[in-house]
ROPA-357414 format. One line per 3 residues: their letters; for each residue x, y, z of N, C-alpha, C, O, CB. Coordinates in Angstrom, 2 decimals, padded with zeros to 5 digits, m for minus. Atoms other than C-alpha are relative to their C-alpha. Glycine has a CB too. Example, Ala and Ser with C-alpha at 12.3 -4.5 7.8 and 13.67 -1.06 7.14 Angstrom:
BEGIN
AS = 000.89 m001.19 000.00 012.30 m004.50 007.80 000.90 001.20 000.00 001.94 001.18 000.66 m000.99 000.03 001.25 ~ m000.82 m001.19 m000.06 013.67 m001.06 007.14 m000.77 001.09 000.73 m000.26 002.20 000.90 000.41 000.46 m001.42
END
This chain:
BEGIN
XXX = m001.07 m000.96 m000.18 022.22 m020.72 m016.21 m000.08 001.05 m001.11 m000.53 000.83 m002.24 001.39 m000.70 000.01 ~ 000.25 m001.49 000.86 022.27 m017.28 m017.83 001.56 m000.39 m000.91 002.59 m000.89 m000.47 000.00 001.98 001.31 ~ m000.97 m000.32 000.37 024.43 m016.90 m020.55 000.46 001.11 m000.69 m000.25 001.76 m001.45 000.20 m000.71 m000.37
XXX = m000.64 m000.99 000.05 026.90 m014.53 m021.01 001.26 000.44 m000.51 002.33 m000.01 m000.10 m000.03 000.17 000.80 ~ m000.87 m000.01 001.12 028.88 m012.89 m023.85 001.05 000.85 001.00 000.64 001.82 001.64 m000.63 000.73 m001.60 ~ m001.03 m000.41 m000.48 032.31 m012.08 m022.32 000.20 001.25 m000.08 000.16 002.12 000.80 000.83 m000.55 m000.40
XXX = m000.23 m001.94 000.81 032.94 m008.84 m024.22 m001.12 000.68 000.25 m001.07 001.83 m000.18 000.14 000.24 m001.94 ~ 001.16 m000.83 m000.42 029.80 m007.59 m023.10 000.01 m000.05 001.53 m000.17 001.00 002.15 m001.42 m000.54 m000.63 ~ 000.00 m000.28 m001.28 029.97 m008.35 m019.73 000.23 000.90 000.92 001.32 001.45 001.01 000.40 m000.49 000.28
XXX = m000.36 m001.23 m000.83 029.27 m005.89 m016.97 000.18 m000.25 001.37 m000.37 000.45 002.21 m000.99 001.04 m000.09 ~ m000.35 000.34 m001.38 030.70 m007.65 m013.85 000.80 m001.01 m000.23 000.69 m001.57 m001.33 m001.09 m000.34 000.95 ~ m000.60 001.39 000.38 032.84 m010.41 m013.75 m000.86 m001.25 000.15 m002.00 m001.41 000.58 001.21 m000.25 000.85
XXX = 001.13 000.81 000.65 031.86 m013.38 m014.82 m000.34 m001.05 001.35 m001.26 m001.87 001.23 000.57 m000.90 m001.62 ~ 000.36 000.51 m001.55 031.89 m014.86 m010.74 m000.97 000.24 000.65 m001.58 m000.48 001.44 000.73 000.33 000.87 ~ 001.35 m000.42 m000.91 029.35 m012.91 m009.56 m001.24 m000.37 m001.24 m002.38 m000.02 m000.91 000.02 002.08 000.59
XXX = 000.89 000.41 000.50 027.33 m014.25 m012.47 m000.31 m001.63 m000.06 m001.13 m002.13 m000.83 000.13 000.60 m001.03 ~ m000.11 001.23 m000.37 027.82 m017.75 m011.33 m000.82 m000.74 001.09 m000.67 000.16 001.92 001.13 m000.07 000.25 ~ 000.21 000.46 m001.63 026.38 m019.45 m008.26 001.07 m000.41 000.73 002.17 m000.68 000.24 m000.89 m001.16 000.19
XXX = m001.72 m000.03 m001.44 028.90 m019.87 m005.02 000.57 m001.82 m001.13 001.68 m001.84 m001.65 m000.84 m000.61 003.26 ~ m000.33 001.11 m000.04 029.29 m023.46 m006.19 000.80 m000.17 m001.71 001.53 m001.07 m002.15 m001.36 m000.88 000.47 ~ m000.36 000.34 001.76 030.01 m022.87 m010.21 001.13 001.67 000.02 001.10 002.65 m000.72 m002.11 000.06 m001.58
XXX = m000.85 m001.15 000.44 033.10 m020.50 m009.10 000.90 m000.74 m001.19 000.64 m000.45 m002.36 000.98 000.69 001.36 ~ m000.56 000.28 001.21 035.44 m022.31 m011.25 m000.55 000.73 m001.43 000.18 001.37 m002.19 m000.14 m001.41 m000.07 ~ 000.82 m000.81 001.77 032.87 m020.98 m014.61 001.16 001.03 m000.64 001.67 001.03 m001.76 m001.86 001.41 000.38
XXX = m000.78 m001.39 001.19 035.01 m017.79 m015.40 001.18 m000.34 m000.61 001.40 000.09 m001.74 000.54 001.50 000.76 ~ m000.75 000.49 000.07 038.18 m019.73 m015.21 m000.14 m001.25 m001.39 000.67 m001.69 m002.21 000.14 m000.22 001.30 ~ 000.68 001.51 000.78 036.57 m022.60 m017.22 000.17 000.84 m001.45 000.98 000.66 m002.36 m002.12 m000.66 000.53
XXX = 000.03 m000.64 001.30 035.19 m019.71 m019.79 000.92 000.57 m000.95 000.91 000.56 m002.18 m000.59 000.76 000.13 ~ m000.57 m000.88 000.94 037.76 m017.56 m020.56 001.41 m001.08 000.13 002.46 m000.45 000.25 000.09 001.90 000.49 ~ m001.26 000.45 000.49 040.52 m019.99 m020.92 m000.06 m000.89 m001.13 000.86 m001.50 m001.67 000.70 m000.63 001.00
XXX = 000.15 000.74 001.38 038.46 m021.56 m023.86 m000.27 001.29 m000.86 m000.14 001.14 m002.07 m001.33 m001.25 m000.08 ~ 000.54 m001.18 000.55 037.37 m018.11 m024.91 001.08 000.39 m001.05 002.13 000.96 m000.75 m000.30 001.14 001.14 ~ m001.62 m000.57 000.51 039.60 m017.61 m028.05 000.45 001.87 m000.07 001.62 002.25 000.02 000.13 m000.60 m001.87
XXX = m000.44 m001.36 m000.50 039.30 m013.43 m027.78 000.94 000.33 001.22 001.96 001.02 001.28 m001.13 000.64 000.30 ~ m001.02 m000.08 m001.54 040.58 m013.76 m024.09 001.46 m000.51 m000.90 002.41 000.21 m001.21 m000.63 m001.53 001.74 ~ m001.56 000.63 000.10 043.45 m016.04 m025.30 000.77 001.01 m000.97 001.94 001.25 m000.70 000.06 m001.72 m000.73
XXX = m000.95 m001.10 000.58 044.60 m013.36 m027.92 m000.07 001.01 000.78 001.05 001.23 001.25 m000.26 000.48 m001.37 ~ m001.05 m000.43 m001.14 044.41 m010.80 m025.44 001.07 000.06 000.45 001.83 001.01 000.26 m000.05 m000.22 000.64 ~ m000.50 000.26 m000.24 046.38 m012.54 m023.73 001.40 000.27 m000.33 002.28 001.05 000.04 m000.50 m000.59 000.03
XXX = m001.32 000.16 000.75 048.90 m013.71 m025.94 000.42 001.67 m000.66 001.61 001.93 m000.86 m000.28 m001.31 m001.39 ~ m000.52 m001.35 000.32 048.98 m009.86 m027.15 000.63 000.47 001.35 001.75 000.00 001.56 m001.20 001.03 m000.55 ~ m000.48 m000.36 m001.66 049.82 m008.56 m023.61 001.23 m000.86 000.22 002.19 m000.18 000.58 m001.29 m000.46 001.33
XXX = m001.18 000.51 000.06 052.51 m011.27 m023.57 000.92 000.63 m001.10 002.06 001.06 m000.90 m000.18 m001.36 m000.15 ~ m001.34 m000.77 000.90 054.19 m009.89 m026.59 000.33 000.99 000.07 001.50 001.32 m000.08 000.04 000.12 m001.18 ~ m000.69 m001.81 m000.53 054.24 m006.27 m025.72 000.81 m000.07 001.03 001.84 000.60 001.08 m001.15 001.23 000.64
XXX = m001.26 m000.29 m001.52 055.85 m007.05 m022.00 001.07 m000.52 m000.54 002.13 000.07 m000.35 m000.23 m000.90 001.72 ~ m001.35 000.14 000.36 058.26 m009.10 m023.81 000.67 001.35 m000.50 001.67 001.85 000.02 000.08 m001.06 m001.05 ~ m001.06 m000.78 000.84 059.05 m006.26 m026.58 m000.03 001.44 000.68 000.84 002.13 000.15 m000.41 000.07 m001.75
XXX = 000.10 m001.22 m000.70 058.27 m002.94 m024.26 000.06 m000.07 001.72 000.04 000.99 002.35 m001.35 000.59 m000.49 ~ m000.10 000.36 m001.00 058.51 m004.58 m020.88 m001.28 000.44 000.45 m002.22 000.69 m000.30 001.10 000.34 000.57 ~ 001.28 m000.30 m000.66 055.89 m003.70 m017.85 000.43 000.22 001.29 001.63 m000.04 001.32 m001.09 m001.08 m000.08
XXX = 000.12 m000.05 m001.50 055.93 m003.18 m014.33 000.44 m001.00 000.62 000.30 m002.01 m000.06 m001.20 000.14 000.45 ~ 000.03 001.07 m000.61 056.87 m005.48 m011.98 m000.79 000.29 001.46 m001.14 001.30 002.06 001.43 m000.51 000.06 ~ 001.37 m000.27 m001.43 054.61 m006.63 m008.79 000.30 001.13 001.09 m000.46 001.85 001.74 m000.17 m001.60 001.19
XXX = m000.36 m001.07 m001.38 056.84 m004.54 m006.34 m000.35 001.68 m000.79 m000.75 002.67 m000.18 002.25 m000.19 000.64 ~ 000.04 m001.69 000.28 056.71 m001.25 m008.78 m001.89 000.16 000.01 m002.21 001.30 000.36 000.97 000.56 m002.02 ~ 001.44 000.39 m000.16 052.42 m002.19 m008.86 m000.38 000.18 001.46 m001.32 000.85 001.89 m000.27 m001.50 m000.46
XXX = 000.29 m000.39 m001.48 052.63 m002.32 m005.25 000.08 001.36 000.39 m000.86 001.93 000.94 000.88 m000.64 000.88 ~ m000.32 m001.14 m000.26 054.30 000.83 m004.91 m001.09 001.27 m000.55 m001.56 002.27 000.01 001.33 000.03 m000.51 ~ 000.96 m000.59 001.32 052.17 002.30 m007.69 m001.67 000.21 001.11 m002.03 001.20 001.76 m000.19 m001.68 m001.81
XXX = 001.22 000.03 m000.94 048.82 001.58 m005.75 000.42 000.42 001.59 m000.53 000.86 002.23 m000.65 m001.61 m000.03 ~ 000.15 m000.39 m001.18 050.32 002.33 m002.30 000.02 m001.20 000.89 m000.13 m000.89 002.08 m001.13 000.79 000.10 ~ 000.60 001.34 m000.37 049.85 m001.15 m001.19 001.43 m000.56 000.81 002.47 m000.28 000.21 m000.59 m001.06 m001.54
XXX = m000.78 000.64 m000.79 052.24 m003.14 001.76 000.17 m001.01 m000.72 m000.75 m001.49 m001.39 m000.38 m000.23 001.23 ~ m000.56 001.05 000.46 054.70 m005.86 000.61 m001.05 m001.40 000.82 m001.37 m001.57 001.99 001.77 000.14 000.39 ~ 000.78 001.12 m000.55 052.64 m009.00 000.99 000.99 m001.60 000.32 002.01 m002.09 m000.17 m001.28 m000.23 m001.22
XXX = m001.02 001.26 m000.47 053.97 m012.16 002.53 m000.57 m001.20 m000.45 m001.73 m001.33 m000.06 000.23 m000.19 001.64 ~ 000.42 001.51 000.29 053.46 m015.86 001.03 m000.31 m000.35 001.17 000.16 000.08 002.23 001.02 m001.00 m000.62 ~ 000.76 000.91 m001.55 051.40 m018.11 003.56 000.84 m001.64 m000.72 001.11 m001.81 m001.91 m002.76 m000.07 000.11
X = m000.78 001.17 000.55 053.29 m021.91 003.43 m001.37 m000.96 000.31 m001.35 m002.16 000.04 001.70 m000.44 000.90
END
């Protein structure tokens, strides 16, 4: 398997996987400690500056209210 520095990456990291090793990106970047500060940064700004919510994102892109499947 090829490996591949996150922060460099020029596709996501799925299409650098085989069909069967989709889980990988999921796997990577939730040990990846850069991702996790990200993260955790992006969490503290929506707390202290808020963000969008999915319906103003929808609206934003143009995009039809989507319906949960049960």
């Amino acid at each position: 398997m090829k490996k591949i520095e996150i922060d460099k990456a020029t596709a996501p990291l799925s299409k650098y996987a085989r069909e069967a090793d989709k889980e990988l990106e999921t796997v990577t970047l939730s040990n990846n400690p850069k991702f996790l500060d990200l993260i955790e940064k992006s969490r503290t700004r929506q707390k202290s500056q808020g963000g969008i919510s999915s319906k103003g994102m929808r609206h934003r892109l143009g995009l039809k209210k989507t319906t949960r499947s049960k």
